[in-house]
C-alpha positions in Angstrom: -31.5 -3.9 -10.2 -28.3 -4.8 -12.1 -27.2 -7.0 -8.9 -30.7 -9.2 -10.2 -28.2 -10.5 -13.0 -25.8 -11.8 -10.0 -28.5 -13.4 -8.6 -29.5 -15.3 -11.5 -26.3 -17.3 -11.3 -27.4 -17.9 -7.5 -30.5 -19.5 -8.5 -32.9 -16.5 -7.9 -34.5 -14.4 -10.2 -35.9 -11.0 -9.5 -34.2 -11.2 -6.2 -34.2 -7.8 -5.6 -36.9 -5.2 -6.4 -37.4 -1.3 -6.3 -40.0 0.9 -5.7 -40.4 4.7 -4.9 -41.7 5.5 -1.8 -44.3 7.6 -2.3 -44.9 11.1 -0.1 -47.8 9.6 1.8 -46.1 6.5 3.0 -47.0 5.7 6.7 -43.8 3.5 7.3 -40.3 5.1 8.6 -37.8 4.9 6.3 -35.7 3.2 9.7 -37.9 0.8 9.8 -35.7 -2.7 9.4 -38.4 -4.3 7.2 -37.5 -2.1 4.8 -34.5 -1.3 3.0 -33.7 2.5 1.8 -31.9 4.1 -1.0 -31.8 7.5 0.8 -30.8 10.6 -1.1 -29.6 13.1 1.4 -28.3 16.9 1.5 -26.0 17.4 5.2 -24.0 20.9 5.7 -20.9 18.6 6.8 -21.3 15.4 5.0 -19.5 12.9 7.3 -19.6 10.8 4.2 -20.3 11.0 0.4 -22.2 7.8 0.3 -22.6 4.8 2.5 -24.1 1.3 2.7 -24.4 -0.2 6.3 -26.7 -3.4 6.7 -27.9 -4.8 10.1 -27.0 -8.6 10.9 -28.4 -11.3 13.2 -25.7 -11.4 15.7 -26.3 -15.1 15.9 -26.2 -16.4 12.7 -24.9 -13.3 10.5 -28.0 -13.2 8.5 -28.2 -9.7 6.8 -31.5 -8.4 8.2 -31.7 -5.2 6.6 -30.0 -2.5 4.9 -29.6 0.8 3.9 -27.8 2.8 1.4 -27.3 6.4 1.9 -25.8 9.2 -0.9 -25.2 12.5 -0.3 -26.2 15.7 -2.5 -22.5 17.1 -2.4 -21.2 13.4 -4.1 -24.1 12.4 -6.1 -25.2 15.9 -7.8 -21.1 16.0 -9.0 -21.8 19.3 -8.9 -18.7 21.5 -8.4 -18.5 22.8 -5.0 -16.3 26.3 -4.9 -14.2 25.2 -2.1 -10.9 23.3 -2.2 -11.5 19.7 -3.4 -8.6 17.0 -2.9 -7.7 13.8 -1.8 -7.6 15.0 1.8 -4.9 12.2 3.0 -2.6 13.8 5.0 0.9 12.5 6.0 3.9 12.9 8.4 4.7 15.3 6.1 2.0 17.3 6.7 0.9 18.1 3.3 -2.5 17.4 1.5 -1.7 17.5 -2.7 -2.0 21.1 -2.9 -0.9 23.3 -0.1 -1.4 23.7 3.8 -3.8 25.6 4.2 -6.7 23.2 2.9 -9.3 21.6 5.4 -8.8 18.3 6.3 -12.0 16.1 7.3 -10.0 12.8 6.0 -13.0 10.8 4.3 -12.1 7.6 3.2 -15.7 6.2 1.3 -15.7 5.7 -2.2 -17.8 8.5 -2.8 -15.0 11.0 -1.9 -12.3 9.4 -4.3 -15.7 9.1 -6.8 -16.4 12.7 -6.4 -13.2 14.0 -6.9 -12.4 11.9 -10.0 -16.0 12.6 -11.7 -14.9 16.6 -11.6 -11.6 16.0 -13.2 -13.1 13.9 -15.5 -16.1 16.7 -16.5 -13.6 18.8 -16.4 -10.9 16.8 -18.9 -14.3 16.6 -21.4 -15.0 20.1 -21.0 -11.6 21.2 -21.5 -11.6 19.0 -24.9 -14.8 20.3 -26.2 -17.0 17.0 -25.6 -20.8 17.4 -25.8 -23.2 17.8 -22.7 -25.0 14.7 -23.7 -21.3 13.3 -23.2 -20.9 14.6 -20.0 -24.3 13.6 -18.9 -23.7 10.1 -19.8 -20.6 10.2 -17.5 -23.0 11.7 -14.9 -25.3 8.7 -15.5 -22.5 5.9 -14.8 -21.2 7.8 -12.3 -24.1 7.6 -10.1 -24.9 3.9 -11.3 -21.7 2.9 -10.4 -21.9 4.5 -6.7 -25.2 3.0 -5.8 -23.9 -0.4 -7.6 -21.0 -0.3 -5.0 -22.6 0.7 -2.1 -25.7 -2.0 -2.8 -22.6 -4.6 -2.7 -21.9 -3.2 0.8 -25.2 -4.0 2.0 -24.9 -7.5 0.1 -22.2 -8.4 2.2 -19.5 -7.7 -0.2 -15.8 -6.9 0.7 -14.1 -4.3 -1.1 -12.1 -5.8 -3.9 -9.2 -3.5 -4.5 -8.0 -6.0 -7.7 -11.1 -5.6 -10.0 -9.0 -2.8 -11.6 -6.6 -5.1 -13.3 -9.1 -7.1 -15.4 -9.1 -5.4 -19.0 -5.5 -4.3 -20.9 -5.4 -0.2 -22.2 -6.2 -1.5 -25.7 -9.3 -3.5 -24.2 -10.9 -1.1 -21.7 -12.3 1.1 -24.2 -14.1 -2.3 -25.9 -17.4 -1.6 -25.4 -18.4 -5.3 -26.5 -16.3 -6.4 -23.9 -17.0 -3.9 -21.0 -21.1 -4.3 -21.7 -20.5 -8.1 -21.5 -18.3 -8.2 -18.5 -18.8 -5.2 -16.9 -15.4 -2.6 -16.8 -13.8 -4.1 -13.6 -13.6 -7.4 -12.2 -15.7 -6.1 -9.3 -17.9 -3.0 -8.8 -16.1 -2.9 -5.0 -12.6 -1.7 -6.5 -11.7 1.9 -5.9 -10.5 2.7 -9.5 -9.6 6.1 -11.8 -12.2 7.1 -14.0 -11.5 5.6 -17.8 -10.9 9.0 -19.5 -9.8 8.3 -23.2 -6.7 10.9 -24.7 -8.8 9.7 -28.0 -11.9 10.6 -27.9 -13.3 8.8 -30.7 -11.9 5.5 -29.0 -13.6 6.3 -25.5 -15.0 3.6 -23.6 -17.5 3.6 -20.6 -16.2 6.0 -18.0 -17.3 3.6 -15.3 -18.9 0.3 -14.8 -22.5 -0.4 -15.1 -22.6 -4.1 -14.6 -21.5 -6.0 -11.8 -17.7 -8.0 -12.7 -17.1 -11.6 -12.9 -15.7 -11.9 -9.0 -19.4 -10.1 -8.3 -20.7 -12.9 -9.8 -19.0 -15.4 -8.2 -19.0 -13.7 -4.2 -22.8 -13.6 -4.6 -23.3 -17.4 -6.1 -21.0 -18.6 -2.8 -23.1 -16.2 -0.3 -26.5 -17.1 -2.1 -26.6 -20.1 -3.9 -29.6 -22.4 -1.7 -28.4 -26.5 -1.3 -30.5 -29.6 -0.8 -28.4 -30.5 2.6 -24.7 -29.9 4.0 -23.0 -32.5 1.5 -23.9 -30.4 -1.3 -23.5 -27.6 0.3 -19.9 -28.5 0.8 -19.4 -29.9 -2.8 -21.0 -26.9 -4.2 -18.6 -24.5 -2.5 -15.6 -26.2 -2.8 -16.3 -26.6 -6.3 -17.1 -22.3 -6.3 -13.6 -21.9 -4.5 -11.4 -23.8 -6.9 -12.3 -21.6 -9.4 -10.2 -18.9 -7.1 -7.0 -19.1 -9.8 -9.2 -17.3 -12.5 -7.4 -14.2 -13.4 -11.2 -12.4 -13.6 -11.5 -13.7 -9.9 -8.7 -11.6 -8.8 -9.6 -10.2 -4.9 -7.5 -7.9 -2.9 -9.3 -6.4 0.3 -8.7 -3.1 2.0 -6.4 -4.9 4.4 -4.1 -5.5 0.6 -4.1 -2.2 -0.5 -1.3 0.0 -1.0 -3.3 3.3 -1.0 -0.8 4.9 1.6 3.0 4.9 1.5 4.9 1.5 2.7 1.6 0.1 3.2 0.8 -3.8 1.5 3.1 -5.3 -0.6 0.9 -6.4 -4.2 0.7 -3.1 -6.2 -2.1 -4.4 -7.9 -4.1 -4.2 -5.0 -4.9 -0.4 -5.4 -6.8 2.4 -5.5 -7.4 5.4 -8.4 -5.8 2.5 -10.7 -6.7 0.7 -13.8 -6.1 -1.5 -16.2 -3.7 -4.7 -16.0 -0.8 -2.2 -17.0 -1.1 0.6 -14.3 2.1 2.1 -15.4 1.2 2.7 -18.7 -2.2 3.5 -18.0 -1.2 6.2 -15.4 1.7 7.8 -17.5 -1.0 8.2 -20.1 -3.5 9.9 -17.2 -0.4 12.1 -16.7 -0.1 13.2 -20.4 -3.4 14.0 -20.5 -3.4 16.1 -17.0 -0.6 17.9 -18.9 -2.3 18.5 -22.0 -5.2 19.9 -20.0 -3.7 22.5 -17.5 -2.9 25.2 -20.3 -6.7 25.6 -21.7 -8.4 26.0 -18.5 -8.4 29.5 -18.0 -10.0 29.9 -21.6 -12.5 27.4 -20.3 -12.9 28.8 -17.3 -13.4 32.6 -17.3 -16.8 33.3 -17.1 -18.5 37.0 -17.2 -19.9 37.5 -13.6 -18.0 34.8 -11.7 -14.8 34.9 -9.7 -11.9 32.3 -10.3 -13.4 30.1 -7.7 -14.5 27.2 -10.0 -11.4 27.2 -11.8 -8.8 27.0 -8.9 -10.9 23.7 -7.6 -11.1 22.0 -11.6 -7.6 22.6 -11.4 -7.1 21.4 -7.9 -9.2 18.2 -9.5 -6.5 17.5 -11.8 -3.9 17.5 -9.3 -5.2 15.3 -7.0 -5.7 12.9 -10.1 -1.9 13.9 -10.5 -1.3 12.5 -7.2 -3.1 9.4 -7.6 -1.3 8.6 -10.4 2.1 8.9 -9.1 0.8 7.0 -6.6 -0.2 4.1 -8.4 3.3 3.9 -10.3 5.3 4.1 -7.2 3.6 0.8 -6.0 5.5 -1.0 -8.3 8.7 -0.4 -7.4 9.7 -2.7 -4.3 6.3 -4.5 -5.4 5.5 -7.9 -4.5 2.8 -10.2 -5.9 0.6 -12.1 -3.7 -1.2 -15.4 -4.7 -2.9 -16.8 -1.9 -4.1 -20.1 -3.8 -3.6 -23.3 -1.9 -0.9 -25.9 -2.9 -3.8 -28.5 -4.9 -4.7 -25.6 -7.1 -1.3 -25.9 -9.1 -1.1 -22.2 -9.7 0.8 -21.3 -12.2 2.4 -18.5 -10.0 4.5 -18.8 -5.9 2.9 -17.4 -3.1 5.0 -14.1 -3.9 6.7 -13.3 -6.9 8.7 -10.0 -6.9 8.1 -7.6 -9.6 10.1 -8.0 -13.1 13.4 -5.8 -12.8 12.1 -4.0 -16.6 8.4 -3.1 -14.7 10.0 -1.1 -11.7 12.4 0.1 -13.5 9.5 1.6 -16.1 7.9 3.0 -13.1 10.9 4.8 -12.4 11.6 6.3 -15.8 7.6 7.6 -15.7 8.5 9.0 -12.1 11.6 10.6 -13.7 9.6 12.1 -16.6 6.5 13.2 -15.1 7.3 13.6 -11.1 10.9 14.6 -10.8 11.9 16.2 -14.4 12.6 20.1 -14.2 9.8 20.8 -16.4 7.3 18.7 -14.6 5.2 21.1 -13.3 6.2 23.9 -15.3 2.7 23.5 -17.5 1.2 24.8 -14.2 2.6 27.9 -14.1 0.4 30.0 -17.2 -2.6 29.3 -14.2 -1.1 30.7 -11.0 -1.9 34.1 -11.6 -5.5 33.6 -12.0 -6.2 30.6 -9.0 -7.7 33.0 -6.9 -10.1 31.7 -4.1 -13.5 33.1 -3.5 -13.6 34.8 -0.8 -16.6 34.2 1.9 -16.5 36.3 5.5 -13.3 36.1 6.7 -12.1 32.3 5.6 -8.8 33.8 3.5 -5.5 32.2 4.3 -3.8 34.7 7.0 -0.7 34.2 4.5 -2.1 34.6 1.5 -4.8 33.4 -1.0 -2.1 32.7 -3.6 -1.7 29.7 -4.6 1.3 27.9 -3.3 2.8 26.5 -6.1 6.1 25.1 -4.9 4.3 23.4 -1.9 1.6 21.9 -4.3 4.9 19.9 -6.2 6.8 19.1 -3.2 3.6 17.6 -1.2 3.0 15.4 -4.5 6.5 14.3 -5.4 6.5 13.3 -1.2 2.7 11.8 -1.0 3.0 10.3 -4.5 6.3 9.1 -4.9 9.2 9.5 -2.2 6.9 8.9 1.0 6.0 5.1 -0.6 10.3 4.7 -2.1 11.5 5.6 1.1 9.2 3.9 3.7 11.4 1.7 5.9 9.2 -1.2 5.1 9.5 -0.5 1.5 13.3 -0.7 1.9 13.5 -3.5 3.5 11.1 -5.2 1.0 13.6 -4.7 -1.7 16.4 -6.6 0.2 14.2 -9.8 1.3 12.7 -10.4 -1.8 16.0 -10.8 -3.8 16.6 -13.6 -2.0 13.5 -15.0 -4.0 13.8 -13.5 -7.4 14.0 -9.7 -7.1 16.9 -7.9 -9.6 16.7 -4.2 -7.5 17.9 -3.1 -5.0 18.1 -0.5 -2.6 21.3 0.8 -4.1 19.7 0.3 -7.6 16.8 2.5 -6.4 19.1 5.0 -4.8 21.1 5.4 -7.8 18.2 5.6 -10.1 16.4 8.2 -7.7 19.8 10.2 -7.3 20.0 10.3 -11.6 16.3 11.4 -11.3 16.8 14.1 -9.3 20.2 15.3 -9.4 21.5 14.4 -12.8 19.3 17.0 -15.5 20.6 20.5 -13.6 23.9 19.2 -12.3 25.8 21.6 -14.2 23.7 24.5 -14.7 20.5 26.9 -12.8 18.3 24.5 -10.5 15.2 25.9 -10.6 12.8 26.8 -7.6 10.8 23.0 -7.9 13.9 20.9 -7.8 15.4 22.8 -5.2 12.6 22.1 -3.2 12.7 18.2 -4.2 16.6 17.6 -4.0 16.5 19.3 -0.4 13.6 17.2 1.1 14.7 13.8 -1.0 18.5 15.0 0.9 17.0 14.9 4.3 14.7 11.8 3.9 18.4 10.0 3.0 19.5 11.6 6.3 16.8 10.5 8.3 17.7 6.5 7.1 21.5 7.5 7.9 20.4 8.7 11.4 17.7 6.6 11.8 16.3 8.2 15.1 13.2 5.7 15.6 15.4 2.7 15.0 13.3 1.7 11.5 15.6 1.0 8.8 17.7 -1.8 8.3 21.8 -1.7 7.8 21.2 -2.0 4.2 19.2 0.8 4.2 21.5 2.6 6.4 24.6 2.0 4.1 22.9 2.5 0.5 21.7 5.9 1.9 25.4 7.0 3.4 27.0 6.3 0.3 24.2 8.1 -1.9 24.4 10.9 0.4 28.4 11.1 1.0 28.2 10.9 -3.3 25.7 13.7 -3.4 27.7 16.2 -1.1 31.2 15.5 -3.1 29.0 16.5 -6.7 27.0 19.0 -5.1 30.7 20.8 -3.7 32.3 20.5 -7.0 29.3 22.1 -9.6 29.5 25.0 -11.2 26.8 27.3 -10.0 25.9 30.2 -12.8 23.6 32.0 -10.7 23.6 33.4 -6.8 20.2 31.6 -5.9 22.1 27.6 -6.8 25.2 28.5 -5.2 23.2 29.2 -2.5 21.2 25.9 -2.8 23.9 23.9 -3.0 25.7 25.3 -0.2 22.6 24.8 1.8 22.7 20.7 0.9 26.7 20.4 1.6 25.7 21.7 4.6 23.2 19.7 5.7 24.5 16.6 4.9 28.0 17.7 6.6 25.8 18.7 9.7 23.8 15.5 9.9 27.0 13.5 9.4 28.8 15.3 12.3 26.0 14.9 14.6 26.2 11.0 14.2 
């Protein structure tokens, strides 16, 4: 019933109206007349929730429609099976380790599902109260049904609505209650866990956002004949330039690596500063990981239901990096038209000091040789449940080194790396951009190289300086003929630089020596071949 206040703005009031149906109801739920909010419980969800709506293939009237959640997203109850962002890449890596299932779903509900555990779990692990946790439950579910109702409206996603509020506003109640948390409930964004609790916010919308608003008055809004029908929208649509307005679709997005351009057309995002916001969401995952075994032994269970609040975390670990990576190579889009004397070009490259802050939060929390040694105190205990005969043939252990590597290649490198990301970097400095691909190189190279130079390299960067060594390689050698000779000869030089360092350091232990060998080699061997 929220979407009534939408309406209202349309010219309607009460437009939309709910009723249970009761148990001795004589109509089918398929019926078309009527329109369903079905609650549903499937062994294999195909989905977590879903809103489809029938049209007249004539006119495109919406007909009907029907919104259907599923038990396993809308209960948020913790399912003791591995529970991830199940994205795979060429890599061939899901955020924690191989051996995961991988049903890719890509609804809301998934990415919704996932974030609600981590954030239960980031209240739990801070001592909140259940009647907290219950009210996170509460806009949780609100906010699904909100976005999947949109759906059925005839709404778009809106992969912008994110970027509507600052950090210091997002926790303003008086302003989230007025406006609503995002600039649309059809954004994909991170759950709004405060590191303060006292200053905590709404966890998710519970209104509809200023561009819901204004979609539904263009769809909606009734006119006397077609003159003011066209003077009423055109007068909508030159509103478009309204910062609250802002509208990305899924076709913006840069959810996977070297895909879109405008980083602020995202998912698991939020706020107008998404680097700060996510290097804060990292902080807090840190700050997390040491108490959960404490929280998370329980007399009579197994260690089930703490390897997947763990696995929770990560993939919100993921999704961070994710959303700071954007940024770098980033490109802002403004599709207004020439009379709307924008105030912004077509595409403005991202400020030189904003990618290179991204790149100084990737240092710190992605590529740093302590960055995932927080994890380590809970590797002993993230044992699996066992059902049957489902263990890993290899092991049930968690794989630790894996887990980094397929984040710091998902998150970070996959995106930095991306032939179409490279080539971004050199186009758009002939239209304002300040870095470049030998910038980037040289920052990723003092990233990942520079901390351990001289002394032990321990298990996780040897893992990350070997695969960021052979995704240089594969621009030098470029086999499928994607990269550009920019590309090419920034990635020569960092590698040629890499092998003369990596010959020449001291190497106090048996296991770097050994390492380093390994990279000289490599790059020698990949150099020959060419």
């Amino acid at each position: 019933l929220q979407w009534n206040k939408a309406f209202e703005g349309a010219g309607f009031r009460d437009a939309l109206r709910v009723e249970q149906m009761p148990d001795t109801a004589t109509w089918d739920p398929s019926d078309l007349r009527y329109n369903v909010v079905r609650w549903v419980s499937s062994a294999q969800p195909p989905y977590g929730a879903i809103g489809q709506y029938t049209t007249n293939p004539r006119t495109g009237q919406i007909l009907g429609a029907d919104v259907t959640i599923e038990w396993y997203t809308g209960s948020a109850t913790p399912i003791l099976e591995e529970l991830l962002s199940r994205n795979t890449t060429a890599y061939g890596q899901t955020a924690e380790t191989t051996d995961l299932s991988g049903n890719a779903l890509c609804t809301i509900a998934d990415a919704l599902k996932s974030g609600f555990l981590a954030g239960s779990t980031a209240l739990e692990g801070a001592g909140r109260s259940p009647e907290e946790l219950s009210l996170m439950h509460r806009q949780f579910l609100t906010y699904l049904v909100m976005h999947e109702v949109g759906h059925t409206l005839g709404l778009n996603h809106n992969m912008k609505g994110s970027q509507l509020w600052t950090p210091a506003q997002i926790n303003d109640t008086a302003l989230t209650h007025q406006w609503g948390l995002l600039g649309s409930v059809m954004d994909y964004p991170a759950v709004n866990i405060a590191r303060d609790p006292k200053k905590q916010g709404d966890y998710y919308t519970t209104k509809e956002g200023p561009y819901d608003d204004w979609a539904i008055a263009f769809g909606y809004t009734p006119y006397a004949d077609s003159s003011a029908e066209v003077a009423g929208t055109a007068a909508l649509l030159s509103k478009s330039t309204d910062p609250k307005l802002a509208f990305g679709n899924d076709a913006d997005d840069m959810r996977t690596p070297g895909k879109g351009m405008d980083p602020r057309a995202n998912v698991d995002d939020l706020t107008s500063d998404a680097i700060g916001y996510a290097a804060e969401r990292l902080q807090l995952l840190r700050s997390l990981v040491p108490g959960l075994v404490r929280h998370y032994s329980k007399p009579g269970q197994s260690w089930a239901e703490l390897r997947v609040r763990f696995a929770s975390l990560q993939a919100q670990r993921q999704q961070a990096i994710g959303a700071v990576s954007r940024y770098i190579g980033g490109v802002y889009v403004d599709r207004s038209f020439p009379e709307q004397h924008s105030a912004t070009k077509p595409f403005t490259p991202v400020p030189l000091a904003q990618q290179k802050r991204a790149m100084q939060v990737l240092k710190q929390y992605v590529f740093a040789p302590d960055a995932w040694m927080a994890d380590t105190a809970l590797l002993p205990y993230l044992q699996p449940q066992r059902r049957g005969f489902n263990q890993n043939p290899y092991g049930d252990d968690y794989k630790a080194t894996n887990a980094a590597l397929a984040q710091q290649y998902n998150g970070a490198l996959a995106h930095l790396l991306h032939p179409a990301t490279l080539q971004r970097l050199t186009n758009s400095r002939l239209y304002g951009n300040r870095y470049s691909v030998a910038d980037l190189l040289g920052d990723l190279d003092a990233a990942i190289f520079a901390a351990d130079e001289r002394g032990t390299v321990n298990v996780y960067r040897q893992n990350l300086q070997s695969e960021y060594v052979r995704l240089l390689l594969e621009v030098v050698t470029d086999r499928l003929n994607q990269y550009d000779a920019v590309a090419q000869a920034a990635a020569l030089d960092a590698v040629q630089r890499i092998r003369v360092r990596q010959a020449a350091a001291p190497s106090p232990n048996a296991e770097t020596r050994a390492h380093r060998a390994s990279l000289v080699y490599l790059i020698r061997k990949a150099l020959e071949a060419k």
